[in-house]
C-alpha positions in Angstrom: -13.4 5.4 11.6 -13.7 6.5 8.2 -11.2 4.9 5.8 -10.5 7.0 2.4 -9.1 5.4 -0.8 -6.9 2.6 -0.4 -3.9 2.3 -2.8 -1.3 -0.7 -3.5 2.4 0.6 -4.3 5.4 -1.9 -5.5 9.2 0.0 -5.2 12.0 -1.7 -5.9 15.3 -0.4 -5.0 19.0 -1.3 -6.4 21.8 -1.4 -3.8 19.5 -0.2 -1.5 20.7 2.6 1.1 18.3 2.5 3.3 18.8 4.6 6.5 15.3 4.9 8.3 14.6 7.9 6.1 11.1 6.1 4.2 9.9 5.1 7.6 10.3 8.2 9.4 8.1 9.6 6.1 5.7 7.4 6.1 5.7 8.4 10.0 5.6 11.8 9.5 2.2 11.2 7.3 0.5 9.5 9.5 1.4 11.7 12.2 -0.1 14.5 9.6 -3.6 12.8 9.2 -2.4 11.9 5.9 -1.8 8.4 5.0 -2.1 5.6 7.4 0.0 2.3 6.1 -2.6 -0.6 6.7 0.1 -3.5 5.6 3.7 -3.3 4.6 6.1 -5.7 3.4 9.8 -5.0 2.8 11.9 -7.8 1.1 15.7 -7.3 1.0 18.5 -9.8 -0.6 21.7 -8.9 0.1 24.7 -9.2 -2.2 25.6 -13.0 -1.3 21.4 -14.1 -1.5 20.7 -13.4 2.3 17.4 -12.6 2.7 15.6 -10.1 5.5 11.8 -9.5 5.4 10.2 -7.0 7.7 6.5 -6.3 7.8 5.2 -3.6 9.4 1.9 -1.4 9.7 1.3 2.1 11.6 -1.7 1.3 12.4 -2.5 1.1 16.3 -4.3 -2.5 17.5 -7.6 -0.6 17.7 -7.5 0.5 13.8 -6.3 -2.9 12.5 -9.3 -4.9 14.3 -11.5 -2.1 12.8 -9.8 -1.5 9.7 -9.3 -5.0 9.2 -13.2 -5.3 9.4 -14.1 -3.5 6.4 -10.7 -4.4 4.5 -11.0 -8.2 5.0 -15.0 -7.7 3.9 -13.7 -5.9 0.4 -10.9 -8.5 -0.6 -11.9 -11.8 1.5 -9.3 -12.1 3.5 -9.6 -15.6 5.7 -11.6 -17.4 3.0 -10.5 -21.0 2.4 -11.9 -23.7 0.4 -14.0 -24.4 -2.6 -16.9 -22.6 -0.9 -15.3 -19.1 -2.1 -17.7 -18.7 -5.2 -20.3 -17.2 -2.8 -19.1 -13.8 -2.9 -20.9 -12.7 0.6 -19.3 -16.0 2.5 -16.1 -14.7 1.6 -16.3 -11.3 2.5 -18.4 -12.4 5.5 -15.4 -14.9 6.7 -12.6 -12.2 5.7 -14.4 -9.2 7.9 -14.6 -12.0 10.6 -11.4 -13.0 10.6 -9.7 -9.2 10.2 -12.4 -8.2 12.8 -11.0 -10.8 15.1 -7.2 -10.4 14.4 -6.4 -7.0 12.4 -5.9 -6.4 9.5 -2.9 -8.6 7.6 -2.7 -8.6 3.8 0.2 -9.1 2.9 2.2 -13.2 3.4 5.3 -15.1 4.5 4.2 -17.0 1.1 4.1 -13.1 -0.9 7.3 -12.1 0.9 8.7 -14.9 -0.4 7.4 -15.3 -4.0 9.2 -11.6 -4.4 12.2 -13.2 -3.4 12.5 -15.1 -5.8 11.6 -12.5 -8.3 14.6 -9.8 -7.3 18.2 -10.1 -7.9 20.6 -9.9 -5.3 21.6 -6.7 -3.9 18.1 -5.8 -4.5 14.9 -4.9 -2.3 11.0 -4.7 -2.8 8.8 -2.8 -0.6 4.6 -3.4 -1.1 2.9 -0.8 0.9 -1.0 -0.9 1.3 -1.6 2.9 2.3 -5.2 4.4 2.8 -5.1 8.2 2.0 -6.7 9.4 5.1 -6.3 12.8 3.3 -9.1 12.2 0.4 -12.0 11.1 2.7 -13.6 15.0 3.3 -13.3 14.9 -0.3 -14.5 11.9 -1.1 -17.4 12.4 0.9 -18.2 15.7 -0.7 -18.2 13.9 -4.0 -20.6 11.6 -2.8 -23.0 14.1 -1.2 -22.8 15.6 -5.1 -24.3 11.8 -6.6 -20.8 12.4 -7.7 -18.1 9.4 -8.7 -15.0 7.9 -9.7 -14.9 7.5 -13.9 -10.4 6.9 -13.8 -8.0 7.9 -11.3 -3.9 7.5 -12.4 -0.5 9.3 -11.8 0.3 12.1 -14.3 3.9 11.8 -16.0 6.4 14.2 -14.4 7.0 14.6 -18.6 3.4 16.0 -19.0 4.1 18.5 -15.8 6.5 20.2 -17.7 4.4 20.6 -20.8 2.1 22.5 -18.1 4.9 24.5 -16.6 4.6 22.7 -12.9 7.8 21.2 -13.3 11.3 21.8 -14.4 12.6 19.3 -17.2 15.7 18.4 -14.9 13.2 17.8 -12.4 11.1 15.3 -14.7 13.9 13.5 -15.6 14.7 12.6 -12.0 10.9 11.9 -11.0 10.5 9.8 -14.3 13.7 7.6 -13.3 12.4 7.2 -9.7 9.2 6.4 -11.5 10.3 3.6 -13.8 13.5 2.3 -12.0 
């Protein structure tokens, strides 16, 4: 399995309204050949301070041993103790331990550090997605002795200097964009 670019993304919500609609997305990408979510974490407090985590992954059992492998070698996932300066033992044991159980990055102890960071009535969602999408591309690149120098989202404020995008339309992205 080849496995593009993998991105982290933090959204918060306010008074959340949340009806199935980002999962059946995220879904419908995956479905595409798109974007595969490796880890996801979704933190919700409710008004009174309840709390409701839900982690999830669209990944099948298959992908997340595999996945995992290559993942857990990159950021040493399953690495304990003070032996973690060697940088091979760590990826070593965290493509071992991802190769034995999946891929997992993120925590009960993260799920719960963000709830203590978000207000009530509030909820946080960390997805890990790997664009499946840029791999063709990203292999061409390579093929080129080409490479990454930056990568970064362009302000919806900047599309409308370039005519791609309605100011209306920049105003809404931009306050999706910073909350």
């Amino acid at each position: 399995m080849a496995v593009g670019p993998v991105q982290l993304i933090v959204l918060g919500f306010a008074h959340p309204q949340f009806e199935g609609e980002i999962l059946d997305e995220l879904q419908r990408l995956r479905e595409a050949d798109t974007i595969r979510v490796i880890d996801a974490l979704a933190v919700y407090k409710d008004a009174q301070g309840e709390v409701a985590i839900l982690e999830m992954s669209n990944l099948t059992k298959d992908e997340e041993i595999e996945l995992g492998a290559k993942i857990g070698a990159l950021v040493g996932i399953g690495a304990f103790g003070d032996d973690d300066a060697n940088v091979e033992k760590v990826a070593l044991a965290g493509a071992q331990t991802a190769a034995d159980e999946g891929v997992g990055i993120f925590s009960a102890e993260e799920a719960w550090e963000i709830v203590d960071d978000i207000p009530n009535d509030t909820a946080a969602i960390l997805l890990m997605i790997e664009h499946h999408w840029a791999v063709p591309l990203r292999d061409a690149v390579a093929r080129a002795n080409g490479f990454r120098i930056a990568d970064g989202f362009v302000s919806p404020y900047d599309l409308v200097a370039i005519g791609l995008m309605t100011a209306e339309e920049a105003r809404l992205n931009a306050a999706v964009e910073s909350g």
